[in-house]
C-alpha positions as CSV (number, residue, x, y, z in Angstrom):
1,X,111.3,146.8,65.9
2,X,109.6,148.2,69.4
3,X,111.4,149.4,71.7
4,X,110.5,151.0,75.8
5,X,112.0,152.6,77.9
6,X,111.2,153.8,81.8
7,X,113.8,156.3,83.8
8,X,113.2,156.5,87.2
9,X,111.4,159.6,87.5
10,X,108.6,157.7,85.2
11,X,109.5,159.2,81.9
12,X,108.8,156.0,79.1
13,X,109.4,156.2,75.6
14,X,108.5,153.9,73.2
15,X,110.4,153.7,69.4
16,X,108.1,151.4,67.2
17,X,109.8,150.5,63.7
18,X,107.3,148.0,62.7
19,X,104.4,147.1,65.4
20,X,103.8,143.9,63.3
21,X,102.6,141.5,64.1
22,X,102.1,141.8,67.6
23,X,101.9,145.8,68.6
24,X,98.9,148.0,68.7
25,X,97.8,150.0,66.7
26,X,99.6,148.5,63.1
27,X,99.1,151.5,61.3
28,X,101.6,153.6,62.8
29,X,105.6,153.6,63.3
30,X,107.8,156.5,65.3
31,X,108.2,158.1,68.6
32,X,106.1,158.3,71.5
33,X,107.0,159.7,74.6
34,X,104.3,160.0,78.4
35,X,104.9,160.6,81.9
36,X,103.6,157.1,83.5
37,X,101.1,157.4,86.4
38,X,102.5,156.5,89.4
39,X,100.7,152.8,89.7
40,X,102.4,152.2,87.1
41,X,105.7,153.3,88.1
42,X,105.1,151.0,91.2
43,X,104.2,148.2,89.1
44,X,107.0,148.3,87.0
45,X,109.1,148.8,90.3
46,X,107.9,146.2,92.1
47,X,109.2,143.7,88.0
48,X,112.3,144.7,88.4
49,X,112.9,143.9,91.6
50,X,111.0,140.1,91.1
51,X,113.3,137.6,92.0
52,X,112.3,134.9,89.4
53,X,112.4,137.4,86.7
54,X,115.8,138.5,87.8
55,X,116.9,134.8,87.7
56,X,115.9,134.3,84.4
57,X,118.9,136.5,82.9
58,X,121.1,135.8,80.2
59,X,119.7,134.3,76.7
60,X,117.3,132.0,75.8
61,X,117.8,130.1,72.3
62,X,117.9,129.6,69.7
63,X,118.1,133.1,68.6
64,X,118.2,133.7,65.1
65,X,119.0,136.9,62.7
66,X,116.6,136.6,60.2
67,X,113.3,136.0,62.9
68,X,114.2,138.5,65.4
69,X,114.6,139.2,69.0
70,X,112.7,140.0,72.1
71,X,114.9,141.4,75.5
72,X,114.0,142.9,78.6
73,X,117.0,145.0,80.4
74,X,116.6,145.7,84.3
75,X,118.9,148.6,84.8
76,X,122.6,148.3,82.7
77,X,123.8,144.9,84.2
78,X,120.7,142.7,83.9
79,X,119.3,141.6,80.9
80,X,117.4,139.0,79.2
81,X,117.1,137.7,75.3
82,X,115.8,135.0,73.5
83,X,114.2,134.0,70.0
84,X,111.3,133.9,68.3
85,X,111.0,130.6,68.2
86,X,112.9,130.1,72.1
87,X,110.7,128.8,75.1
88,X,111.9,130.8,77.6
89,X,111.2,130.9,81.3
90,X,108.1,131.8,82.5
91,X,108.4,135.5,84.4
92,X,110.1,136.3,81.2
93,X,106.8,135.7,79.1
94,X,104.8,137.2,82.0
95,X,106.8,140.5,82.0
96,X,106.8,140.8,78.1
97,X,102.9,140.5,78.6
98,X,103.0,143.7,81.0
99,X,105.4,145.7,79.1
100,X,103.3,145.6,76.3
101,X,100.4,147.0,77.8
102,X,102.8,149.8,79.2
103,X,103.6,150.1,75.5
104,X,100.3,150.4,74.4
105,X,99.2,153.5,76.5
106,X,103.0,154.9,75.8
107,X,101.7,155.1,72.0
108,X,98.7,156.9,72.9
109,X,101.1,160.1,72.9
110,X,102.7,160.2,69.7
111,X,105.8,163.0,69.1
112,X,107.0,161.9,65.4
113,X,105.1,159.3,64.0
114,X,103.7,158.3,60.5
115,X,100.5,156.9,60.5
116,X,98.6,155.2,57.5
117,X,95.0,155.3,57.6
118,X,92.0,155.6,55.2
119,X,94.0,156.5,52.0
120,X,96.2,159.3,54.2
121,X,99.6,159.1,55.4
122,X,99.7,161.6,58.3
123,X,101.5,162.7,61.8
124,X,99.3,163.2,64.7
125,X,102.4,164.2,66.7
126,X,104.1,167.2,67.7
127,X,107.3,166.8,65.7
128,X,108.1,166.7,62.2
129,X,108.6,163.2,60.2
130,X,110.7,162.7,56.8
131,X,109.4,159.8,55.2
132,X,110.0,157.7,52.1
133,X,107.7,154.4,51.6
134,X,106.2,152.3,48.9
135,X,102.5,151.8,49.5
136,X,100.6,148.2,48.5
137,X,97.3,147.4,48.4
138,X,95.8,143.2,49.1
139,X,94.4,141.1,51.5
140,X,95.7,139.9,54.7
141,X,98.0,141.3,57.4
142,X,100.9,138.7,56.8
143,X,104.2,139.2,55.3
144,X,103.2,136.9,52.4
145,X,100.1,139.0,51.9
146,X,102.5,141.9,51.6
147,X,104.4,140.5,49.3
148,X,101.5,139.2,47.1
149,X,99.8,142.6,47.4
150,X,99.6,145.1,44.4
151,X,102.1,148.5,44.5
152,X,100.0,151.7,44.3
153,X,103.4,153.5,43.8
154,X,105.7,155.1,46.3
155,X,105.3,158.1,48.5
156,X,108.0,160.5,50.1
157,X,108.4,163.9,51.9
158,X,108.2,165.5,55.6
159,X,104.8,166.0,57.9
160,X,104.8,168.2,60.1
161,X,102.5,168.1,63.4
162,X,98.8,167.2,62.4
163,X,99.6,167.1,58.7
164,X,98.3,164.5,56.2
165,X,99.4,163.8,53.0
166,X,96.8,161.6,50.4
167,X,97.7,158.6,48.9
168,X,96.8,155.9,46.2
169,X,96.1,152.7,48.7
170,X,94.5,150.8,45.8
171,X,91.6,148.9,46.3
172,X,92.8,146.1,48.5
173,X,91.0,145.3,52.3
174,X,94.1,146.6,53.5
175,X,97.1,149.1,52.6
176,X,100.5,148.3,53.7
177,X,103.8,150.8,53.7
178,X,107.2,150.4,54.3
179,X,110.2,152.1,54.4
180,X,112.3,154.3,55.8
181,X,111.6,157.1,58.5
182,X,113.9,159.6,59.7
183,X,112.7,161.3,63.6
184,X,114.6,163.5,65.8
185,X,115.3,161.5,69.3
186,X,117.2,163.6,71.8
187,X,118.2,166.2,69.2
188,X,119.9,163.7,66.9
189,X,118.5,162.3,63.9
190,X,117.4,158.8,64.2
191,X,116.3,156.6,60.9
192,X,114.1,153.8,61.2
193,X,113.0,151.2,59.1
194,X,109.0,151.0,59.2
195,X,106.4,148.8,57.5
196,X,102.6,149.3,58.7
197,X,99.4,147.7,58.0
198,X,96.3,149.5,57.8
199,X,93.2,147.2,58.5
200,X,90.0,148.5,56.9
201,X,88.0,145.6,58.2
């Protein structure tokens, strides 16, 4: 799950679940929270008020539970679904494609957030994270690679800001956790379900 969203007065937060297959970077899950730059702002002005993107409201099919979802929302009355495997219209695709890199730079300022990186599980934000995975070691960045890769064990507890915790991520081209992660979003607790890849080459 990823999830952005822009006020008005250019506040964006993004809540990533599990950036896989298409977010960046993969090895990392939880809040993030910027100020965007006013050309940016603009930009995503000037989207929301596009007349073919507008038209493409409603849902696209088919749209299935166990392959997910993708949705764009222009204010609370507009919105716009469709599947995984759907087709669906073109300014849809087009705005997905700038969202993302608006979610990209969004991550760059992590506030709870688990990351998995070079045997460590850490939290380079500013918030505390409550945790509980089960790590795995193999090769690929697939689901089935996931599920064919070895278990190093599991691995739970609560990171503060900047603290890492060292892990057994096996021997494997890359480590893979996933989970549960708890966060505090707008002082309520929010619990996310998280699986990360990280890629040692």
């Amino acid at each position: 799950m990823e999830s952005l969203r822009v006020l008005e007065d250019g506040t964006a937060r993004a809540i990533v679940g599990s950036p896989w297959p298409h977010g960046t970077p993969l090895d990392e899950a939880g809040v993030y929270e910027t100020t965007l730059p006013p050309d940016d702002l603009e930009a995503l002005r000037a989207l929301a008020a596009d007349e073919a993107l507008r038209a493409a409201a409603g849902e696209h099919g088919p749209i299935r539970g166990d392959s997910g979802a993708r949705s764009i929302s222009l204010g609370e009355d507009l919105r716009i679904r469709w599947g995984a495997f759907a087709d669906p219209p073109a300014a849809a695709t087009a705005a997905e494609a700038r969202l993302r890199e608006v979610l990209a730079r969004v991550r760059e300022h992590p506030v709870a957030v688990l990351r998995l990186r070079d045997g460590e599980l850490s939290n380079p934000g500013s918030e505390p994270v409550s945790y509980r995975v089960d790590v795995r070691s193999g090769d690929g960045d697939t689901l089935a690679a996931y599920h064919a890769a070895i278990p190093t064990g599991p691995s739970q507890g609560e990171l503060g800001p900047g603290e890492t915790r060292r892990i057994d991520s096996g021997h494997g081209r890359n480590a893979f956790a996933r989970g549960a992660l708890e966060v505090t979003v707008d002082d309520r607790p929010l619990a996310l379900d998280v699986f990360v890849v990280s890629q040692s080459g």
